[in-house]
C-alpha positions in Angstrom: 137.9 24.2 82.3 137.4 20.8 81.5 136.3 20.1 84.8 133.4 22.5 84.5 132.0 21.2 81.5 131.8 17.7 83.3 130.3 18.8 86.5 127.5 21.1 84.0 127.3 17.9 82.0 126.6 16.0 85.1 124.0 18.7 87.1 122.1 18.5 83.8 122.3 14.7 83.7 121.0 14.6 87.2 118.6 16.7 86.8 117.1 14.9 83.8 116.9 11.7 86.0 115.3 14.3 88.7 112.7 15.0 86.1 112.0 11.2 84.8 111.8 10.0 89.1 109.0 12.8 88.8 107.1 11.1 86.0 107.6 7.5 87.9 106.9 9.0 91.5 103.5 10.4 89.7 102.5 7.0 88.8 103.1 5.6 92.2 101.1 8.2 93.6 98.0 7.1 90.8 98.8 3.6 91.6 98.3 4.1 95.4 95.0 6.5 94.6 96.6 9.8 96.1 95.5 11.5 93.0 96.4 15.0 94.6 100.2 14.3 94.8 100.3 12.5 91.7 98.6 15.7 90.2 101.3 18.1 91.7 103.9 15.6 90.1 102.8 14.9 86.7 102.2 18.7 86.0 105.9 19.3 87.1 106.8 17.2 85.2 105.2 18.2 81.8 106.4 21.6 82.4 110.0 21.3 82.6 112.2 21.1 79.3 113.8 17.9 79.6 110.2 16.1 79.9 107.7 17.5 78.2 108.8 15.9 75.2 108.2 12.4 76.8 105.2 10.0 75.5 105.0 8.4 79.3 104.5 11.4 81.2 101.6 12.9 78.7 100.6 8.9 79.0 100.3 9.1 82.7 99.0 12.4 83.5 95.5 11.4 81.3 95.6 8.8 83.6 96.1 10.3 86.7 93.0 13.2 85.4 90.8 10.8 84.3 91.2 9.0 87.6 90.2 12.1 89.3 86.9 12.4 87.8 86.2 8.9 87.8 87.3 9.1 92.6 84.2 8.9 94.3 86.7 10.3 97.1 85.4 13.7 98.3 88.7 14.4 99.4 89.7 15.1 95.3 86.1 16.7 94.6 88.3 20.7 93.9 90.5 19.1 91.8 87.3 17.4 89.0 86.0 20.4 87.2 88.0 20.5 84.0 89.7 16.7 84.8 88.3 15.0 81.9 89.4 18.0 79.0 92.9 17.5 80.6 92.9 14.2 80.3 91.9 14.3 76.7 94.2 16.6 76.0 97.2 14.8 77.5 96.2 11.5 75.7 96.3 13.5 72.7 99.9 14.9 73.0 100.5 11.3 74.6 99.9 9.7 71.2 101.6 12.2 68.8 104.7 11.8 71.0 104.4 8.2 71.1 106.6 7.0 68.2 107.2 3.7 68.8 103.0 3.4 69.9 103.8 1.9 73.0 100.9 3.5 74.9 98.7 4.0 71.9 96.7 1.0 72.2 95.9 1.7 75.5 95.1 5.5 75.3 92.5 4.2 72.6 90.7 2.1 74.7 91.0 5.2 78.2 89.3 7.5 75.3 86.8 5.5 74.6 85.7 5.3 77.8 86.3 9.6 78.6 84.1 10.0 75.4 81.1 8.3 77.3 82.0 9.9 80.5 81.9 13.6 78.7 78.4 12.2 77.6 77.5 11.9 81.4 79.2 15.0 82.3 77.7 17.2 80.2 74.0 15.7 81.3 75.4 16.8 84.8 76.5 20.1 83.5 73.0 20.5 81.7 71.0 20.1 84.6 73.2 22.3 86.6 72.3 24.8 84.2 75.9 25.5 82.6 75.3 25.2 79.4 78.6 26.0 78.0 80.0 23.5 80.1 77.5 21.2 78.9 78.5 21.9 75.4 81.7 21.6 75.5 81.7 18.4 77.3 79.0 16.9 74.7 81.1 18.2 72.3 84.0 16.2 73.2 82.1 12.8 73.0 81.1 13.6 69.4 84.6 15.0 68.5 86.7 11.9 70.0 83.7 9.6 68.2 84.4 11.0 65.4 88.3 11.5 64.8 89.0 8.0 67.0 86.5 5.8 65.8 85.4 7.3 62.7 81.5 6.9 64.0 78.6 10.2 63.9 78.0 10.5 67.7 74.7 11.5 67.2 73.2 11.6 70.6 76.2 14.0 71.7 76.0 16.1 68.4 72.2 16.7 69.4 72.4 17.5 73.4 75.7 19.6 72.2 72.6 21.5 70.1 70.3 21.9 72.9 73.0 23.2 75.3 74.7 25.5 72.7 71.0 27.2 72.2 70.7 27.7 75.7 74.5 29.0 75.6 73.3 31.5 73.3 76.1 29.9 70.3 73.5 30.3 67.9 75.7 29.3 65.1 76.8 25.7 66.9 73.6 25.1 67.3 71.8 25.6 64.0 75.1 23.8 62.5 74.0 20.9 64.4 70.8 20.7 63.8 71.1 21.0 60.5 74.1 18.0 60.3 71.5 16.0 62.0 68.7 17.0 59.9 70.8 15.2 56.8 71.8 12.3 58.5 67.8 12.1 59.6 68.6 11.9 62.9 65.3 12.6 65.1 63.0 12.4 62.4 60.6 15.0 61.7 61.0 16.9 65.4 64.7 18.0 64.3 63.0 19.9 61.9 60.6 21.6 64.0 63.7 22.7 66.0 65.8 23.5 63.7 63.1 25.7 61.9 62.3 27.3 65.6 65.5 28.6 65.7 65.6 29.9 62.5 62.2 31.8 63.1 63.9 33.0 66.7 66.5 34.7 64.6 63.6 36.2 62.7 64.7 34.2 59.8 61.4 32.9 58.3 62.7 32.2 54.7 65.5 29.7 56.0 62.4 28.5 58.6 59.9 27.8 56.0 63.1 26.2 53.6 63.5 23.8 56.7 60.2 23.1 56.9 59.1 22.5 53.4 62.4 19.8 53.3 60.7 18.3 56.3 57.8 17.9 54.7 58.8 16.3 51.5 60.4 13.3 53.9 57.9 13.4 56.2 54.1 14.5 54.7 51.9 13.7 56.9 53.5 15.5 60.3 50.9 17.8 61.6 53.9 19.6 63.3 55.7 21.1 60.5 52.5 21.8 58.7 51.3 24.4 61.7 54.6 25.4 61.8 54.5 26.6 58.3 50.9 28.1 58.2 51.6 30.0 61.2 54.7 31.4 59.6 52.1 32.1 56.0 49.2 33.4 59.0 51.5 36.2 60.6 53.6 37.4 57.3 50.1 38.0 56.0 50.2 35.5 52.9 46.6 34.5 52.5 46.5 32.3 49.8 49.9 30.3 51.0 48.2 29.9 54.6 44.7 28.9 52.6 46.8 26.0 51.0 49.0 24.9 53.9 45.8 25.0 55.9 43.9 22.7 53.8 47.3 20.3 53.9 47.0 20.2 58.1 43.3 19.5 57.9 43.9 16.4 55.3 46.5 15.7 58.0 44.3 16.2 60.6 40.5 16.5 59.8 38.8 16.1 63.3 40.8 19.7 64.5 38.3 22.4 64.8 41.3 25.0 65.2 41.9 24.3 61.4 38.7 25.1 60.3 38.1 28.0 62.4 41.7 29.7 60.4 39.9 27.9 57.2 37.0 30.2 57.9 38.6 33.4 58.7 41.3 32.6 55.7 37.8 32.0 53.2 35.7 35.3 54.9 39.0 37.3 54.1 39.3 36.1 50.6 35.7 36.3 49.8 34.6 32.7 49.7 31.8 33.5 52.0 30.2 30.0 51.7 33.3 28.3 52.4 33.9 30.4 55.5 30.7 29.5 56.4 31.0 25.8 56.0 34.3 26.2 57.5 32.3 27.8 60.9 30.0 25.0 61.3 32.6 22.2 61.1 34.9 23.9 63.7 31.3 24.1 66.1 30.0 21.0 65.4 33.7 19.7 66.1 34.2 21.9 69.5 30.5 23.2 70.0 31.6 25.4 73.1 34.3 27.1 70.7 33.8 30.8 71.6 34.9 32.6 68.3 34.1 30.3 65.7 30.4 30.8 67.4 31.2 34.2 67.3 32.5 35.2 63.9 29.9 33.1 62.3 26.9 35.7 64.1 29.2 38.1 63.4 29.3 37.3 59.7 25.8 36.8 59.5 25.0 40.0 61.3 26.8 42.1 59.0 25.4 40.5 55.9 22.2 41.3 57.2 23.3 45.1 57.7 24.6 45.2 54.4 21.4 44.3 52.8 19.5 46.3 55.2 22.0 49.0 53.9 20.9 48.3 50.0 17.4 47.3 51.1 17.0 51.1 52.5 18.3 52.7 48.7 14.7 51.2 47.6 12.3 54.1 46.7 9.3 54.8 49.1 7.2 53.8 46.3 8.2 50.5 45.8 7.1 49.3 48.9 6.5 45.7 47.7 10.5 45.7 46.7 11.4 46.8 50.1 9.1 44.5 52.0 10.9 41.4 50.0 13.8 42.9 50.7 12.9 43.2 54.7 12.5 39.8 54.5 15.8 38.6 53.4 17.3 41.2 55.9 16.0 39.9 58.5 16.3 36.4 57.8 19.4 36.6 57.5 19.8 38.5 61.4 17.8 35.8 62.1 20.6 33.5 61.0 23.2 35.4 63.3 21.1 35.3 66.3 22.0 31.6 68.0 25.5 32.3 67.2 25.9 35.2 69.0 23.6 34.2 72.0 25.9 31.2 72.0 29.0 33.3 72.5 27.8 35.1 74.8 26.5 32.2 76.9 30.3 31.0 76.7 32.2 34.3 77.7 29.6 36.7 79.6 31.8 39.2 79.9 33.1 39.7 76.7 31.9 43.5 75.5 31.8 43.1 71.9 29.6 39.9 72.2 27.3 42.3 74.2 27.6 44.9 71.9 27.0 42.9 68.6 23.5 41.7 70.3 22.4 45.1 71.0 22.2 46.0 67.4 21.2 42.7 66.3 18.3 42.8 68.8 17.3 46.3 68.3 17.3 45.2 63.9 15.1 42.4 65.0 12.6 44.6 67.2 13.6 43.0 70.5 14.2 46.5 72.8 13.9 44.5 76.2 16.4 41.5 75.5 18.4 45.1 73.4 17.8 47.2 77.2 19.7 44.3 79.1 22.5 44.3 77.0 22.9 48.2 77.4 22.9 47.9 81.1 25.0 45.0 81.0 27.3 47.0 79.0 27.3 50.0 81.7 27.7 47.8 84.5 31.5 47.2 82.6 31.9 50.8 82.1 35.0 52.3 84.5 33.9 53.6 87.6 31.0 51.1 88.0 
């Protein structure tokens, strides 16, 4: 019996020393760059009991993965996708099994380097379009900068961003954004995105929160104003698109596009001679801008028809009245006339510029220049 138990204690013994030539024979396999075999060894050799405990053979199979994705040897080309997570993986376990730090020094310095090659790798992943590879391998740079080196890998915090947005990880993504919007990484255009997701989630009130905090550290961007009085223009807020439009002209003053919304914003509210003003400046600024020529005829044009409308309450017998009245009317079609021509002269085709000069030249008398814009107007109908 005693025998037995010295021939098991011996099987075991040699197989042990079976299992520790495996670990040795992988790292003459990396040593001699036949990265295959030392592959097959090194993974046998974490997976059986009597090694997986040991420091060396976690220590050596980083090594032997990160050596894979740095061969330029097409021969190993199958074995790279995934090489550099198992490398930081093993240097991981490598170090918490390394008691007496004998390889710890070392691993350091082999991570710092696989932190900038995950960099590289997940631009390579990016442009081919797999973006949850390219996260994850962005992510690793930031994670190993951070817990190794205790620094805020910032450039790998915001590519891990953009590819988690294209991943569709929503939630990775705005939490980036909005770590690197308080560290004021990116300035002013982290903001902008991080407020663009928001509003793609259909979130405007954390969008315009994002914005109005980009705002108070950055003023003057013309950016995150529009942002914000587009998100005011389509929720319908008038008077909160009035005031963040008058900030982006201050910011901007030579943009007609702001004082063509400055004039709608002013006709809506009833500040007529603002929305006027407001017109002019967005023509005199872009003179071939269609519908600020066009609303300001049109404004003019149904001013006119409104006093034409009071004008025709007067009495028959106060002729006098009705004449001044005429007058002002007409005047005041007179007013919409260039506008409207103008329009019309910069989109031909446009139907309600055509129909809007109809009635304005059949209120000033004009039936010939009034007969061309009918036909003009049935030459569009269907079937013509």
């Amino acid at each position: 019996m005693k025998r037995l138990l010295i021939l098991s204690a011996l099987m075991i013994s040699v197989q042990a020393m079976g299992q520790k030539s495996a670990i040795q024979t992988a790292y003459n396999w990396l040593r001699y760059q036949e990265l295959d075999k030392a592959k097959e060894a090194i993974d046998g050799a974490v997976q059986n009991e009597t090694t997986r405990g040991v420091a060396k053979a976690w220590y050596y199979r980083g090594s032997i993965y990160q050596a894979i994705y740095e061969s330029t040897n097409e021969k190993f080309k199958p074995l790279k996708p995934g090489s550099l997570a198992e490398a930081r993986k093993s240097y991981d376990e490598a170090v918490v099994l390394d008691s007496k730090k004998e390889f710890t020094d070392d691993i350091t310095k082999r991570l710092e380097i696989l932190a900038s090659q995950s960099l590289n790798e997940g631009v390579d992943q990016f442009k081919a379009e797999n973006y949850r590879g390219a996260m994850q391998a962005f992510g690793m740079s930031a994670e190993i900068n951070q817990k190794l080196f205790n620094r805020v890998d910032t450039l790998g915090i915001y590519n891990r961003a953009l590819a988690a947005d294209k991943a569709g990880e929503t939630k990775v993504a705005l939490d980036d954004f909005t770590f690197l919007t308080s560290v004021n990484y990116g300035g002013a255009r982290m903001y902008s995105l991080l407020a663009n997701m928001h509003l793609d989630q259909k979130d405007t009130v954390s969008a315009l929160s994002v914005l109005t905090n980009g705002q108070e550290k950055y003023p003057d961007d013309r950016t995150l104003i529009t942002q914000a009085l587009n998100i005011y223009l389509s929720s319908g807020r008038d008077q909160e698109a009035y005031a963040k439009n008058e900030q982006a002209i201050a910011a901007s003053p030579t943009n007609a596009v702001l004082y063509y919304i400055k004039g709608n914003l002013a006709d809506k509210m009833g500040k007529k001679e603002e929305s006027v003003s407001a017109y002019k400046k967005a023509i005199e600024l872009k003179p071939d801008y269609f519908d600020a020529n066009y609303n300001l005829g049109a404004m003019f044009f149904n001013d006119g028809a409104e006093m034409a409308n009071q004008a025709n309450k007067i009495p028959t017998s106060k002729q006098a009245e009705y004449d001044a009245a005429k007058k002002k009317f007409d005047a005041k079609f007179q007013e919409a006339l260039p506008y409207l021509e103008k329009a019309h002269k910069l989109n031909p085709e446009d139907a309600g510029t055509m129909q809007s000069l109809r009635q304005l030249y059949t209120r000033l008398g004009d039936l010939t220049k009034a007969g061309e814009m009918k036909r003009k107007l049935e030459s569009q109908a269907p079937g013509k």
